[in-house]
C-alpha positions as CSV (number, residue, x, y, z in Angstrom):
1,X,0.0,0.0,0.0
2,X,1.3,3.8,-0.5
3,X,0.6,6.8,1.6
4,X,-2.0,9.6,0.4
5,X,0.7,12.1,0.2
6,X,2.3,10.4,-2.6
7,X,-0.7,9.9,-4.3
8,X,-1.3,13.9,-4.4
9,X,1.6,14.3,-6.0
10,X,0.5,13.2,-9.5
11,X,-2.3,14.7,-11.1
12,X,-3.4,12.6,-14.1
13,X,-7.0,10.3,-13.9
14,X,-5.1,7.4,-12.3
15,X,-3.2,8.8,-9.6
16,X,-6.8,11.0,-8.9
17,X,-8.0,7.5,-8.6
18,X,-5.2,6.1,-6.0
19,X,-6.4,9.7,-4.5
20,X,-9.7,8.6,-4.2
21,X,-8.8,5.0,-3.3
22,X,-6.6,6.2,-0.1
23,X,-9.5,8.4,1.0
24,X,-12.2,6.2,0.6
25,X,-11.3,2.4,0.7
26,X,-10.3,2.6,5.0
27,X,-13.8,2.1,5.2
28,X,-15.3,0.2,2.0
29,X,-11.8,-2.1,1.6
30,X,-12.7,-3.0,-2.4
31,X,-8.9,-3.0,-2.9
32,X,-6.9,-6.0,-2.0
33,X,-3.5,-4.5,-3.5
34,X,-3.1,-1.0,-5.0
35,X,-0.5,0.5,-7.5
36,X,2.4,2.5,-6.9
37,X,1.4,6.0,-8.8
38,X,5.5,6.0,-9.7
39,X,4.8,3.0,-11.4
40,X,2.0,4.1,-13.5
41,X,3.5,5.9,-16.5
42,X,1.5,8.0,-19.1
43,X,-1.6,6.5,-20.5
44,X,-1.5,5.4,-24.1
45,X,-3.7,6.9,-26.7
46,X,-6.6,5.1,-27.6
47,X,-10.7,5.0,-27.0
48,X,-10.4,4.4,-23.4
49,X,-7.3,6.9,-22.6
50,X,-6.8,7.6,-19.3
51,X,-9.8,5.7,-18.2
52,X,-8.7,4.1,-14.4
53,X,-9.6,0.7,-13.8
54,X,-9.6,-2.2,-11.0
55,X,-9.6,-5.9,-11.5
56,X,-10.7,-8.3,-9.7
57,X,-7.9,-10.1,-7.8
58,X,-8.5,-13.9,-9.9
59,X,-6.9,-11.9,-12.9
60,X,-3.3,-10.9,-13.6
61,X,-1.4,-7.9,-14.0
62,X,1.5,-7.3,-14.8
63,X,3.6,-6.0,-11.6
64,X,0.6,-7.2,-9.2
65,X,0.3,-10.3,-7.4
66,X,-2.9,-12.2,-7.8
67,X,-4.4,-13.5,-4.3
68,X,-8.0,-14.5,-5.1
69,X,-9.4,-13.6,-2.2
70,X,-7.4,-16.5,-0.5
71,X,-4.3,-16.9,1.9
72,X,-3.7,-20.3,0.1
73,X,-2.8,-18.5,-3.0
74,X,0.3,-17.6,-4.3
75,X,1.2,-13.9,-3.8
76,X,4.5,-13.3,-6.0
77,X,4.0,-10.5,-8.8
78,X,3.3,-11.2,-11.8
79,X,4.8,-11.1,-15.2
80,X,2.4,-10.3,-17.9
81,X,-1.0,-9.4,-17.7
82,X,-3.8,-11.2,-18.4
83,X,-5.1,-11.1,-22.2
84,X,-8.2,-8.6,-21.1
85,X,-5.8,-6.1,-18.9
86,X,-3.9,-6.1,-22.1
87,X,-6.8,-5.0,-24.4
88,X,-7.6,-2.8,-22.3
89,X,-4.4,-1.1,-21.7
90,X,-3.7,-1.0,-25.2
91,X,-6.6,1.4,-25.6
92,X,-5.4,3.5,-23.1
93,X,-6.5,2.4,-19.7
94,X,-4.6,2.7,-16.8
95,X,-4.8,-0.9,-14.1
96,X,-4.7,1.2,-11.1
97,X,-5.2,-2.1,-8.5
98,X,-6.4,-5.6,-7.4
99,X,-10.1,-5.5,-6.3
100,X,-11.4,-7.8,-3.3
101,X,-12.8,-11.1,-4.7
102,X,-15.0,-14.0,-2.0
103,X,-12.5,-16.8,-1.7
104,X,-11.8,-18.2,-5.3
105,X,-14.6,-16.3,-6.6
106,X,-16.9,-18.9,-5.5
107,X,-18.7,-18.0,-1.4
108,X,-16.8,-17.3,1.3
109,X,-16.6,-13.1,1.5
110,X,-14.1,-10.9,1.4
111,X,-14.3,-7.9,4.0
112,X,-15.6,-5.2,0.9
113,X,-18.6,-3.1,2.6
114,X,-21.3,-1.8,0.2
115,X,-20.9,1.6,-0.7
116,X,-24.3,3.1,-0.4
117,X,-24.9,1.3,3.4
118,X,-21.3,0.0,4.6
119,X,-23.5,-2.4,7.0
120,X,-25.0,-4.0,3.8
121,X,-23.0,-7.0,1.6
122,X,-22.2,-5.3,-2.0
123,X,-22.6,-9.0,-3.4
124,X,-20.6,-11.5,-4.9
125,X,-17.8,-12.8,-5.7
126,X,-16.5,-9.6,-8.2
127,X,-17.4,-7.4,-4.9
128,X,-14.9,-4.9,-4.8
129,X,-14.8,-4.4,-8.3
130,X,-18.8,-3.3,-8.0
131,X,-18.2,-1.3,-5.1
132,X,-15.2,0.8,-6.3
133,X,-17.2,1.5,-9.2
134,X,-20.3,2.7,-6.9
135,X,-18.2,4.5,-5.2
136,X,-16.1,6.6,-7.5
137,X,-12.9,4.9,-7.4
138,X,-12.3,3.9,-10.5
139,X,-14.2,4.4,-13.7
140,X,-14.5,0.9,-14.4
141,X,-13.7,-2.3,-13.4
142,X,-13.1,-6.1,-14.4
143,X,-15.3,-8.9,-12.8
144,X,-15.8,-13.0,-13.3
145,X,-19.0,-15.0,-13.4
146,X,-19.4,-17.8,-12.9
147,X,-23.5,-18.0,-11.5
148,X,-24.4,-14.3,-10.2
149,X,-21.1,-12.8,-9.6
150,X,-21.7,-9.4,-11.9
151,X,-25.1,-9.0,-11.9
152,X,-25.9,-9.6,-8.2
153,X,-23.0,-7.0,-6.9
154,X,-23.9,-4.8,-10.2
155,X,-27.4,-4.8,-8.6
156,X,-26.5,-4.4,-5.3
157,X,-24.3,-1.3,-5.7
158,X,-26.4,0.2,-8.1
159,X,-23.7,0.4,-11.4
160,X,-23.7,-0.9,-14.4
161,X,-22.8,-4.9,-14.7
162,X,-21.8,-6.4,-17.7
163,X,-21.4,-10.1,-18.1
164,X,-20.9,-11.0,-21.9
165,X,-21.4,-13.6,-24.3
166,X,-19.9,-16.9,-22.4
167,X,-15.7,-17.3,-24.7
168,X,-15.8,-13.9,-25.8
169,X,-13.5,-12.4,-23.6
170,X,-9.8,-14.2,-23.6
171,X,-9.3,-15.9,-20.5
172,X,-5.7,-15.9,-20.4
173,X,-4.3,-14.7,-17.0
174,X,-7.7,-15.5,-15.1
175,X,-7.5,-17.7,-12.5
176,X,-10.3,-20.3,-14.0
177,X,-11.6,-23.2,-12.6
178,X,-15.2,-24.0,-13.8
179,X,-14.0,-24.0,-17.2
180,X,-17.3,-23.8,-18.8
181,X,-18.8,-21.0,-16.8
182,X,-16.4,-18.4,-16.0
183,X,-16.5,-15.2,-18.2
184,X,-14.9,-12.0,-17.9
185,X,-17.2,-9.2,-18.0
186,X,-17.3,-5.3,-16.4
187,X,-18.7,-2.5,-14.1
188,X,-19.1,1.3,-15.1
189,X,-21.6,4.0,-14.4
190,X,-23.3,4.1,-17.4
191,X,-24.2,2.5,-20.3
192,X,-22.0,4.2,-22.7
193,X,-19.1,3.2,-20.9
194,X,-19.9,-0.5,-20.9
195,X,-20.5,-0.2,-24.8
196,X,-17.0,1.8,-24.8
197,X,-15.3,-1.3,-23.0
198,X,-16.8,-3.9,-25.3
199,X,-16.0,-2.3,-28.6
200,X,-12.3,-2.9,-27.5
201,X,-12.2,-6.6,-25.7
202,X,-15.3,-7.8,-28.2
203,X,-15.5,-5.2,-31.0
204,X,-18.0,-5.5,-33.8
205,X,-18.4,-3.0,-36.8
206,X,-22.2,-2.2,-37.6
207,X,-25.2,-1.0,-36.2
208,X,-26.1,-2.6,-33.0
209,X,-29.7,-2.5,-33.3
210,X,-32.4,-2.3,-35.4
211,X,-33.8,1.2,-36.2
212,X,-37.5,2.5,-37.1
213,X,-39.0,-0.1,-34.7
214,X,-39.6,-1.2,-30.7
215,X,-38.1,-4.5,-29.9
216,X,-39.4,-7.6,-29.0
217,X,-39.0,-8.3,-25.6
218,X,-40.0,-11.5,-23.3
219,X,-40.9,-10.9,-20.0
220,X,-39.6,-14.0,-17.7
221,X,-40.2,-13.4,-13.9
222,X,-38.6,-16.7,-13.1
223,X,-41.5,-17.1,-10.0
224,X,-40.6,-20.4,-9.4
225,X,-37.0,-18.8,-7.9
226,X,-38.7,-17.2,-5.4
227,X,-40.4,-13.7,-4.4
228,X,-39.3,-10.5,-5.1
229,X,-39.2,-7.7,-2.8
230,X,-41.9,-5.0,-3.4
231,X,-39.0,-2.4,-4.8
232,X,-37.3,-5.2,-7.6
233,X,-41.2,-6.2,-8.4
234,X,-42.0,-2.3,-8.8
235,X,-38.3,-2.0,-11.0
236,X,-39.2,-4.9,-12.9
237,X,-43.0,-3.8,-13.7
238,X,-42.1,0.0,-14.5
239,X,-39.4,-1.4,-17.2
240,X,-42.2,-3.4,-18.6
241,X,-44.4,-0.4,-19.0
242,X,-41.8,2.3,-20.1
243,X,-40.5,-0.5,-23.0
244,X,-44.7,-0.6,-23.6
245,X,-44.4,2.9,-23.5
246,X,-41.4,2.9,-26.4
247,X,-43.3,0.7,-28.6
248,X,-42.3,-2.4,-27.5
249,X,-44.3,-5.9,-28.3
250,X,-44.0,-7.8,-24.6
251,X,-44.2,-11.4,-25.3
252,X,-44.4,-13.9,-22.5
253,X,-42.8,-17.5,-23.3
254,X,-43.7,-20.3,-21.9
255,X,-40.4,-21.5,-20.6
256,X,-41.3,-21.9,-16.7
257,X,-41.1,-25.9,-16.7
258,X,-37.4,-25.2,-17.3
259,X,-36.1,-22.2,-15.0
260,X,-35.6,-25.3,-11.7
261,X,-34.0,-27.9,-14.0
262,X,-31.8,-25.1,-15.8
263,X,-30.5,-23.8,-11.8
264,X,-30.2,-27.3,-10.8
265,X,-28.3,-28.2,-13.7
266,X,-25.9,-25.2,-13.2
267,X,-25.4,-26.5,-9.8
268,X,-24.1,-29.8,-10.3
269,X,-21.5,-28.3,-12.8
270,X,-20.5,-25.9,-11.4
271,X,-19.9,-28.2,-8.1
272,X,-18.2,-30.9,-10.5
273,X,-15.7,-28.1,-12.1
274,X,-15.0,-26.5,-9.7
275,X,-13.8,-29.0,-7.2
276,X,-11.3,-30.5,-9.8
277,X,-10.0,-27.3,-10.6
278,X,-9.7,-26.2,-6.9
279,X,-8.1,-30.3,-6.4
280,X,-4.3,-29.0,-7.1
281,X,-4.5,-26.0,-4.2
282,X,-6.7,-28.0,-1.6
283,X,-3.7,-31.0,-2.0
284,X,-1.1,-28.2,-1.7
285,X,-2.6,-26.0,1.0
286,X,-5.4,-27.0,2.6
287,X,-5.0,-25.3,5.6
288,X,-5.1,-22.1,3.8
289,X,-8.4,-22.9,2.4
290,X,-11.9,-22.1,4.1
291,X,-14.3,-25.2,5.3
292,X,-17.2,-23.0,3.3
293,X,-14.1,-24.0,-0.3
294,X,-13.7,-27.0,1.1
295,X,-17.3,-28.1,1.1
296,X,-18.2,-27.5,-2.2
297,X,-14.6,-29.6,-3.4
298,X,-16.2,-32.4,-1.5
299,X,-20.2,-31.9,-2.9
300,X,-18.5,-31.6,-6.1
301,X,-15.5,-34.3,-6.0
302,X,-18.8,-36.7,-5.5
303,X,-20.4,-36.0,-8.5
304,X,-19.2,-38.7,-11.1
305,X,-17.6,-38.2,-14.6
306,X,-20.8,-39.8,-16.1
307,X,-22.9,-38.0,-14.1
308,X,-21.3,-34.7,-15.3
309,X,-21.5,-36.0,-19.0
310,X,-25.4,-36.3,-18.3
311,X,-25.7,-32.7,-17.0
312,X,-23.7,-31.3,-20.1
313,X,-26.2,-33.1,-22.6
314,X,-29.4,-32.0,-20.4
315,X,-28.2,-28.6,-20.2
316,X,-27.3,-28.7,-24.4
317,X,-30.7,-29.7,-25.1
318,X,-32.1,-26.8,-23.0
319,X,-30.1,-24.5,-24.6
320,X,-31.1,-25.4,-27.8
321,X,-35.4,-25.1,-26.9
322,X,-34.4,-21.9,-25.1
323,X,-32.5,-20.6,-28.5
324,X,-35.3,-21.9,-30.7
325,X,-38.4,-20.4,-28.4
326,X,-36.3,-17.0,-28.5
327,X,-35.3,-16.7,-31.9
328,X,-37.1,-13.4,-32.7
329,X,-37.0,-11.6,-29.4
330,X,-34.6,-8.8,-29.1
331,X,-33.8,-9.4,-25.8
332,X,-35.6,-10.7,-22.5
333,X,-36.3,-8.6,-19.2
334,X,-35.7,-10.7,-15.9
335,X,-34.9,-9.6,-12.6
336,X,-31.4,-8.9,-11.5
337,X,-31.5,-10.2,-7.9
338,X,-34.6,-10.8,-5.5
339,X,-34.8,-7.8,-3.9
340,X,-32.3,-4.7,-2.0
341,X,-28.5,-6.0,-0.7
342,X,-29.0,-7.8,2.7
343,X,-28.2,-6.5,5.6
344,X,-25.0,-8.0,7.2
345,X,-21.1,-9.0,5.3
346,X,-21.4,-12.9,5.9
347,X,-23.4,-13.8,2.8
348,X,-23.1,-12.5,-0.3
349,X,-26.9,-12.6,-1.2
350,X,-28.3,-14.6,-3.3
351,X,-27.7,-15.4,-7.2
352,X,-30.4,-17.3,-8.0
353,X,-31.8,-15.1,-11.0
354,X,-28.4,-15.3,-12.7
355,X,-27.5,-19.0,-12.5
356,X,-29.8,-19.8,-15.6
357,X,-28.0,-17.5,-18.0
358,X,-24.6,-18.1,-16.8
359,X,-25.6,-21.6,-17.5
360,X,-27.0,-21.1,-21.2
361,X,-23.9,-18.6,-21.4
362,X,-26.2,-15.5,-22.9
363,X,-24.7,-11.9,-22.7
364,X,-26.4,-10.5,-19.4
365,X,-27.3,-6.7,-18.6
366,X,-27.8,-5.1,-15.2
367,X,-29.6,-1.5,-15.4
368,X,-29.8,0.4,-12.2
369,X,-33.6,2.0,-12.4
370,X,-34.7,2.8,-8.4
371,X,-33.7,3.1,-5.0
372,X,-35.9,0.7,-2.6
373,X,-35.5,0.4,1.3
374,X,-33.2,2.1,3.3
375,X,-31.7,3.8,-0.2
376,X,-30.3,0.7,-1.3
377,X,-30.8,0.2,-5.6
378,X,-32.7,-1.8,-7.3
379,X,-32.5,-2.8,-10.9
380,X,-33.9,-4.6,-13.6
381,X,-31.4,-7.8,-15.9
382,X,-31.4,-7.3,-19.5
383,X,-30.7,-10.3,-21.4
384,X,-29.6,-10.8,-25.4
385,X,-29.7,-14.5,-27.3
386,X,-25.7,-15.3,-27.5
387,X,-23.6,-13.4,-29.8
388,X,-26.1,-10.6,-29.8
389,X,-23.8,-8.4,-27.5
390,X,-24.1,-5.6,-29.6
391,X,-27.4,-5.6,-30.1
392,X,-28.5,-5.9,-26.4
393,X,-26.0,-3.0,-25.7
394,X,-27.6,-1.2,-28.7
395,X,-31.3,-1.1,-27.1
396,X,-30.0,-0.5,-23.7
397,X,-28.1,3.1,-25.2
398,X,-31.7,4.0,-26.6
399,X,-34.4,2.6,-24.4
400,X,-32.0,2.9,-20.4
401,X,-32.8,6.8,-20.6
402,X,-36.4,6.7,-20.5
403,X,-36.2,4.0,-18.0
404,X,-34.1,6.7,-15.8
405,X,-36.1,9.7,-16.5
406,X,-39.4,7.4,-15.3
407,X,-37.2,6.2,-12.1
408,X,-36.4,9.8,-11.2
409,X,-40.1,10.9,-11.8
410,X,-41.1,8.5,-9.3
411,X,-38.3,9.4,-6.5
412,X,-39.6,13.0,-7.3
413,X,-43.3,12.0,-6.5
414,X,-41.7,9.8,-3.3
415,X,-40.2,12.4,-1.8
416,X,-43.5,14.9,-2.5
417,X,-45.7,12.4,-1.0
């Protein structure tokens, strides 16, 4: 760590950001490691120039140790940075730090507060990375999924979470071990930053949506998951009648039958992967592992090869009805997490409205639309069919301003009432 005084001695956007960092992260701690700002050097030309960013602590960079969130890991600096960190230094972003990540990014917290009520989780596992967002410290920041771990803290900080298409983004230099879940993805403040980031690490010439019309949008509440509180319920209806608003066509599939088997299906492999790929560090250092790690490596060491194999067919053959019942929506509206950040920094809430699409791998959307209890956000999932990154990001650029102007409208009549 550096002192404050050495940080006010450089004035550029990253150094303002190891500023903000030293003032602000005593009491949020989002930052497991920060830069030097002797070390920074001048930021490179490019679309994203001068932009400071964190990343979340299972990705390298270059000069940074790694930690994961665990005191079994291996904390020597690292060489290279990881293919993302790369792309995004290239265009002219500045890595000014290591955010806090739960325990392998799988459960087990890290000590990262929740920026708009420190008593409150900010969610999990890319926590620090949607807390520094949320509050300031950087402009953006890197984050993993591998079930709800950028829409849930996205949602629970109130920023912008971006989870992409499931391979899009390299995973070279990310510490990966459910090898068919994990995807890199992002936190900003806005929309237009999150379409800035992906035309560098996924970019795609072309309009990104279709003009002269609304979309097609299906509406899938996912009730079986469980009940939302009454300020996601009221997010999720008032997107459904702005987009009505817009011209949109709501349609309403009849997928319900699937939503438990899809979760339980993402369960089993993501216990089965990620127990062989945590196998080499609970062998080495078990002791430096947490008995909430080391659960899950037993559940998922118990799970057979053939069993696996049967899960990976099931969850092919879902895909493939989901893709076909979807082929002419423009994207689907679902909620981001079942209600306001809990209370308490034990649990990182639940994911259980992201599982599904980290399963199917779809490109996944959190909007922050409304505050609910004790001025906590709320938000609303967008999601697109896969591949369709730039067209999900496309309608969210036109459409995600009338949502805000129709949540600010009603904290206005709130606060008259």
């Amino acid at each position: 760590m550096h002192s404050q005084a050495a940080v006010q001695a450089h004035p550029d956007r990253a150094c303002q950001a190891l500023r903000t960092i030293a003032e602000r992260d005593g009491e949020l701690r989002a930052f497991a490691w920060r830069a030097d700002p002797a070390t920074l050097g001048a930021a490179r030309p490019g679309p994203l120039s001068g932009m400071a960013f964190g990343v979340k602590d299972v990705i390298d960079v270059a000069g940074m140790p790694t930690g994961c969130g665990a005191e079994a890991a291996d904390m020597s600096a690292k060489v290279f940075d990881a293919a993302c960190v790369a792309q995004l230094r290239a265009a002219g972003a500045v890595p000014v730090g290591k955010t806090v990540t739960a325990e392998f990014a799988h459960m087990a917290p890290g000590p990262t507060r929740n920026p708009r009520r420190p008593t409150h989780t900010p969610g999990g596992s890319s926590s620090g990375s949607a807390a520094a967002v949320a509050a300031g410290m950087v402009d953006l920041a890197l984050g993993t999924q591998t079930g709800g771990s950028i829409i849930r803290p996205a949602a629970f900080c109130g920023v912008v979470g971006y989870k992409p298409t499931f391979g899009r983004v390299h995973r070279a230099g990310m510490q990966v071990l459910c090898d068919t879940l994990d995807t890199i993805g992002w936190f900003t403040r806005s929309v237009e930053e999150t379409i800035a980031v992906a035309s560098v690490l996924m970019p795609r010439p072309g309009n990104a949506r279709q003009d002269g019309r609304g979309p097609r949008v299906a509406v899938l509440p996912c009730a079986s998951l469980g009940r939302l509180s009454p300020a996601a319920q009221t997010a999720m209806d008032h997107c459904i009648e702005v987009l009505q608003s817009l011209g949109a066509t709501i349609l309403r599939p009849g997928l319900d039958a699937d939503i438990d088997t899809l979760v339980g299906v993402h369960g089993r492999v993501m216990r089965y992967e990620f127990a062989r790929g945590m196998l080499p560090i609970v062998q080495a250092r078990a002791a430096g592992v947490t008995a909430q790690t080391a659960e899950t490596v037993r559940e998922g060491l118990a799970i057979g090869y053939d069993e696996y194999v049967r899960q990976q067919h099931l969850r092919a053959a879902l895909a493939a009805r989901w893709l076909d019942a979807l082929a002419d929506v423009d994207f689907i509206v679902s909620p981001s997490a079942p209600g306001e950040a809990p209370q308490g920094l034990a649990s990182t809430g639940s994911s259980v409205f992201n599982r599904i699409w980290s399963l199917l791998g779809w490109p996944c959307l959190h909007l922050p639309t409304a505050t609910g209890e004790l001025g906590l956000p709320v938000g609303v999932q967008w999601i697109g069919r896969p591949d369709h990154d730039a067209e999900l990001l496309g309608w969210a650029a036109a459409l995600h301003p009338a949502l805000d102007r129709r949540a600010g409208q009603d904290r206005g009549r709130a606060m008259r009432g």
